[in-house]
Steps between C-alpha positions, in 0.01 A plus 500: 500500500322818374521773269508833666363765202468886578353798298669889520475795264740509194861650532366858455375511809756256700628683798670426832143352656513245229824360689384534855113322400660222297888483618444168664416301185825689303841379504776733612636513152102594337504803772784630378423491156151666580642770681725526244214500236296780755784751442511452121156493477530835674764657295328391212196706563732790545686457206170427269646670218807290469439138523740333294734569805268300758483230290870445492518568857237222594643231269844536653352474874316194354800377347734434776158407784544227625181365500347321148328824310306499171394849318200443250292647252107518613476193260660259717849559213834482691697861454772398706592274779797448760785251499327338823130501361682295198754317666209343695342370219864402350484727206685829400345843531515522107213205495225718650431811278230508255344181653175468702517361831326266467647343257754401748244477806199306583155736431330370800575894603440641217165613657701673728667735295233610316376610839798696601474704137132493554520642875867675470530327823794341649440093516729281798516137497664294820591126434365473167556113383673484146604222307744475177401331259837506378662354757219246716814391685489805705117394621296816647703813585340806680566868450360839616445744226382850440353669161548900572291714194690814418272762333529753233405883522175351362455326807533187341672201539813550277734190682502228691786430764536141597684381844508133534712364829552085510382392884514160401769428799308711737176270411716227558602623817132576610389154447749330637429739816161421502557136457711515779294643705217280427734151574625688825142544587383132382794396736432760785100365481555144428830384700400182757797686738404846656657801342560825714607827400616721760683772607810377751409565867181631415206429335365245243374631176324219303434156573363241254216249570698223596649717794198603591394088542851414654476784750048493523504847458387760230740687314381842686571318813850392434532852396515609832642236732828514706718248370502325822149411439607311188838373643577312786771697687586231715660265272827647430550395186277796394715784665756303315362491140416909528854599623681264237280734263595831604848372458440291150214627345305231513455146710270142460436361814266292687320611816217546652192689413183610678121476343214795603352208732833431679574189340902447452652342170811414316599735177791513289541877454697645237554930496706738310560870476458693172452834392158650342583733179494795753750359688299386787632174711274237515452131584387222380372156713414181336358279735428147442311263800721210547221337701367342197903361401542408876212298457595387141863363625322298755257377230780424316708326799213307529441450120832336494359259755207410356679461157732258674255316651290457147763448310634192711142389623361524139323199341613621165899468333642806565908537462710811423762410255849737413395574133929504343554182639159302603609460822237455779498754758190334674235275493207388677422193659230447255726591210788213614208232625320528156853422305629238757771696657551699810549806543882527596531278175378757280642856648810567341479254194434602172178378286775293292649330763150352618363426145144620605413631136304198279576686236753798440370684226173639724763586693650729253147623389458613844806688528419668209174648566655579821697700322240672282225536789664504852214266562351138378169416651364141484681293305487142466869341557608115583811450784622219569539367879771369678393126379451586204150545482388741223284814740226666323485904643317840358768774609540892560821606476617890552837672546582706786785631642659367822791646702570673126487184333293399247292139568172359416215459775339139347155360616377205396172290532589141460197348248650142439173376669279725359643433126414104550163571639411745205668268238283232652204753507599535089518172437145427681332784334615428150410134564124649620503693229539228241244236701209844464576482099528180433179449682214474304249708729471944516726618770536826668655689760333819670600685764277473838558879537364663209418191269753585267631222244839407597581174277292302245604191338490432091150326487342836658669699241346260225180459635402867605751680166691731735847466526739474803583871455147614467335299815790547743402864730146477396227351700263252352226783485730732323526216230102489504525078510228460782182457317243592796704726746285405777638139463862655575353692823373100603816303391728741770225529738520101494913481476514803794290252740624131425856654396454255194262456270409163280346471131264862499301441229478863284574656144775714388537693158853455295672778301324446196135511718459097477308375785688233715323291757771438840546280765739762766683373789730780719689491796718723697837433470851733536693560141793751483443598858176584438140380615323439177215258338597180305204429301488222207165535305399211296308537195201294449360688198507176273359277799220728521443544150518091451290493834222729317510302149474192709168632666345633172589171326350338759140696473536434121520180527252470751278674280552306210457179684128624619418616156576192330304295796218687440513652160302212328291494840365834442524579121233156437215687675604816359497390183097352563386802674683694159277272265186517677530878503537535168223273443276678701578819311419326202112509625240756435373519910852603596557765249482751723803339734676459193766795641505341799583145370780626300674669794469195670682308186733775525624462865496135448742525200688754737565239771544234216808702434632511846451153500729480193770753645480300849590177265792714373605500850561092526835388628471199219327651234591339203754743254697487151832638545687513194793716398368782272505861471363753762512738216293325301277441796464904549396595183240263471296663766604848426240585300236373782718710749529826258079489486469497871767768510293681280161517639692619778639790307855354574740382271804166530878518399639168420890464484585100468876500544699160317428254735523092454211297520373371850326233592143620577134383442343764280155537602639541876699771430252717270305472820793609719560769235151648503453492853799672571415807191118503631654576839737775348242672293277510812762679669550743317290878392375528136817624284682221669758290297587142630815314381614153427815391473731192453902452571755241637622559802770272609421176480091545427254637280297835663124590408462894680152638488547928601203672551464922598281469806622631853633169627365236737455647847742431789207322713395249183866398418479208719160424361583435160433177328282393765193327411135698532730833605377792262531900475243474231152546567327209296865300474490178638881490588579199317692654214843530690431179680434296172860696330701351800351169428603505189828631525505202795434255237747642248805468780473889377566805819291827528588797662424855469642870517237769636520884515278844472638481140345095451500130525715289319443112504764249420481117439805332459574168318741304526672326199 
């Protein structure tokens, strides 16, 4: 759709060219009433003098035009308007004078008609959309219109005469021509069947594409082709189809027809005669290649067979049953063998009259989404046989229509076996499922294809803190439990060769970063279809930790049995060589050794001491345990513990919780006490503040020193406690080793917490 818009010189100057240049866009009634308005116009100039009479004149021809015509001011104000103009609009005439036009009308042209009074030119408009905003109902409606100035003496525009014709209906028409055209064409260009247009006897006009493939040539070739090139004139059915046409105007027969290489086919042509809209006889052909349905039928013919033959022959129930009366039309053998019955048993009985529903209300469910769907797919129903036997089957049941009636084509897979075996499948998995978590070991089950955990039992989730839900889809890596990942590359390198794996000693990390040491065992096994890993890990953390204490012990004791061999052994010459040295440096002659002497009393009171510390270390050194307060105990020494925090520039926070009293000999654990401080303060840089504290936990009493070092390195962990093992350059690595003895003696447990942030040391007594 467009808007056609012209520009001519005002009214003054409107003569008989105006019609000839621009007649086509004007309706027969708008030429008559500007001819009319020409010979006014001209009698008006000759009767200049008098123009109250022209005025009249030109209001009564506007009066009774037939076309819609509007007489304003050069202000857009109404003077006067015809009964069709109003009518249009469904007002009266009286409702226009002495208002604006656009008051009434949309200003999207008000642009417009400032032009025309700007240019005094005449302004046409073709198709112009419009739409009422007082009646929406009516949607867009389309009009042609023409503003006409008429000037003064003065040469100026004095009026403005508005024709406005409604081509709403001729729109309407256009579109629907144009749409037709374009479906004919869409049709014409995309019909499987080959379209010809023709004149009769003579020549083709057009042919579409699919012609042009039916016959293999191009459109400009079956232009010009005798018809005997197209048809084959020696099957008379085609003489026949063209004379029953001249008679009847049109025919649909099948015959033969010839391709450009020669080839014959079968068509079904269809032709009639019509006229053009100059009268003109011409002919239609619709020709459609029934090689394709000859070839279909036989497919079909042989459809049937095959559909015979599979529905009979199938392995799976298959039975078409009437669907107003449940009657079987047929079965298959499998269908009657499954239920116990034969086939001539069941064809021609009803469902009732053979009992084979277990249970009546699926029955009814099925009918119902029947019903609703036209279809059920896969649904689990229970027959019952001919014995009485209950028949597990998952059926597919749609309705069709056979010889006009309406029946149901069922097929059924008969899963009686395959319900036991996955009931027994259920039963052995939930019985597996209970032995894994009742059992006291980690087990796990990955998947052999991309390691995935598929099933863990309840002591995984304890020991490692993940949950069912968070380990299942994740692999052990994405869970970050495998402490060296290299040890993970060896354990499947191992399990890929043997196919099993025993007791792979390694360490894995829990949830909370807790270091477990594991015994794994895996095999390859099948779970859920699928080839996976079973592997049960055994935690031997505690073994190994009892393993280590065991061995330290053992040194300690060792130790302590040596020292109190040989402690009086060595400290009796000691103690003479100590005397005659300070003799000697009593004497005048060896005044000038005198610094040498006393370094030498020195060292000796040094190893004196590791003497005493190595007596410490005796497995049946004599103690005093009584029950009394570890409170007390710690501030006795705290002022001996504040001075050496002090020369150190550090400083000690005590916070003794309300314990009871323990049984404990006093003078050991001062010694335990300042060992343990003089090895936090060491730790730590100046500024440094060391804690001690005291609580009950559960069932015992809990001394914690905390120091604000950077924590015991990974490769001395191990280390720790073991006699003559140091990090200190002049320590003699007894002071750990003489607190375990101790806390040996005292049926009391150390252990420790280390980080960047510090070392905290526990002993813990019992009650």
């Amino acid at each position: 759709m467009f808007n056609a818009v012209e520009e001519v010189n005002g009214i003054r100057g409107a003569n008989s060219s105006l019609i000839e240049k621009y007649g086509a866009y004007l309706t027969e009634n708008m030429i008559k009433d500007i001819q009319k308005l020409e010979v006014e116009n001209t009698r008006l100039k000759e009767e200049i003098g008098n123009r109250e009479i022209p005025k009249a004149a030109l209001k009564v021809l506007l009066k009774y035009a037939t076309s819609s015509v509007a007489i304003m001011d050069s202000n857009y104000n109404y003077i006067w308007v015809n009964m069709p103009f109003a009518q249009k609009d469904s007002r009266s005439v009286a409702d226009y004078p002495g208002h604006n036009h656009f008051e009434f009308y949309p200003s999207d042209v008000k642009e417009v008609f400032e032009q025309v009074v700007r240019t005094k030119e005449v302004y046409k408009a073709y198709n112009w959309p419009f739409t009422d905003a007082n009646h929406p109902e009516l949607g867009v409606t389309y009009f042609d219109w023409t503003l006409v100035p008429v000037l003064n003496l003065s040469d100026e525009v004095e009026l403005l005469v508005y024709f406005r014709n409604d081509v709403t209906e001729h729109v309407r028409v256009q579109e629907k021509l144009v749409e037709s055209q374009e479906r004919y064409h869409t049709i014409f260009n995309n019909s499987l069947d080959a379209i010809l247009l023709a004149i009769p006897g003579s020549t083709i006009l057009s042919a579409n594409p699919a012609a042009c493939h039916m016959f293999g040539r191009t459109e400009e070739e079956l232009c010009t082709v005798e018809w005997n090139e197209l048809f084959d004139i020696d099957d008379p059915r085609v003489l026949q189809a063209f004379k029953k046409r001249g008679e009847l105007r049109s025919f649909t027969s099948e015959m033969t027809l010839l391709r450009k290489d020669g080839t014959k086919f079968d068509g079904e042509v269809t032709s009639n005669l019509f006229k053009d809209k100059n009268g003109q006889i011409l002919s239609s052909m619709i020709v459609r290649d029934m090689s394709e349905r000859k070839k279909t039928e036989e497919a079909l013919r042989l459809s049937e067979d095959k559909f015979y033959k599979a529905f009979h022959h199938n392995q799976t129930m298959m039975a078409f049953i009437r669907l107003k009366d449940d009657v079987f039309i047929d079965v298959n053998n499998s269908y009657a063998k499954v239920l116990g019955y034969s086939r001539e048993e069941m064809i021609g009985k009803n469902v009732f009259e053979l009992s084979i529903w277990a249970d009546l209300e699926e029955k009814q469910n099925l009918r119902k989404q029947l019903a609703e769907n036209g279809c059920v797919r896969n649904t689990e129903l229970k027959f019952r046989s001919k014995s009485g036997d209950i028949i597990y089957v998952v059926a597919t049941s749609n309705l069709l229509d056979i010889a006009g009636e309406e029946c149901i084509l069922a097929s059924l897979i008969d899963i009686t076996e395959l319900k036991k075996t996955v009931d027994d499948l259920r039963k052995s998995k939930e019985l597996f499922n209970k032995t894994c978590n009742a059992n006291p070991l980690i087990m796990a089950i990955f998947s052999a294809e991309d390691f995935k955990i598929m099933e863990v039992n309840y002591v995984f989730v304890q020991k490692f803190g993940y949950t069912r839900e968070e380990s299942i889809g994740l692999t052990a890596v994405d869970i970050n439990i495998w402490l060296d990942i290299n040890d993970r590359k060896r354990y499947l390198e191992e399990l890929d060769k043997n196919g099993f794996i025993e007791n792979y000693e390694t360490r894995f990390r829990n949830k909370s970063g807790d270091i477990l040491n594991v015994l794994l065992t895996g095999f390859y096994t099948t779970w859920n279809d699928e080839q996976c890993i079973f592997t049960i890990v055994n935690d031997i953390t505690e073994l190994r930790h009892y393993q280590h204490e065991m061995a330290r012990l053992d040194g300690l004791n060792l130790v302590g049995e040596m020292a109190a061999g040989i402690g009086h052994e060595i400290r009796n010459p000691m103690t003479t060589v100590r005397g005659f040295l300070q003799l000697l440096g009593e004497k005048e002659r060896y005044a000038t050794d005198k610094e040498y002497m006393n370094l030498m009393i020195e060292e000796l009171d040094r190893a004196n001491s590791i003497i005493t510390e190595f007596l410490t270390l005796a497995k049946d050194k004599t103690v005093e345990l009584k029950r009394q307060s570890l409170n007390q105990t710690v501030r006795t020494i705290l002022p001996l513990l504040q001075a050496d925090a002090m020369k150190q520039n550090k400083s000690i926070e005590v916070h003794l919780g309300e314990i009871p009293n323990v049984v404990i000999d006093r003078n050991e654990i001062k010694q335990l006490i300042i060992n343990l401080v003089r090895n936090g303060l060491e730790a730590m840089p100046p500024g440094g503040i060391l804690s001690i504290k005291t609580f009950k936990d559960n069932d015992g009493v809990v001394l914690a020193v905390q120091d604000q070092g950077k924590g015991i390195k990974p490769e001395v962990l191990e280390k720790i406690g073991t006699p003559f093992f140091t990090t200190k350059d002049t320590g003699t690595g007894l002071g750990l080793a003489v607190c375990y003895s101790i806390a040996q003696r005292h049926n009391a447990r150390i252990d420790f917490k280390t980080s960047t942030d510090g070392t905290t040391f526990y002993v813990r007594f019992n009650l």
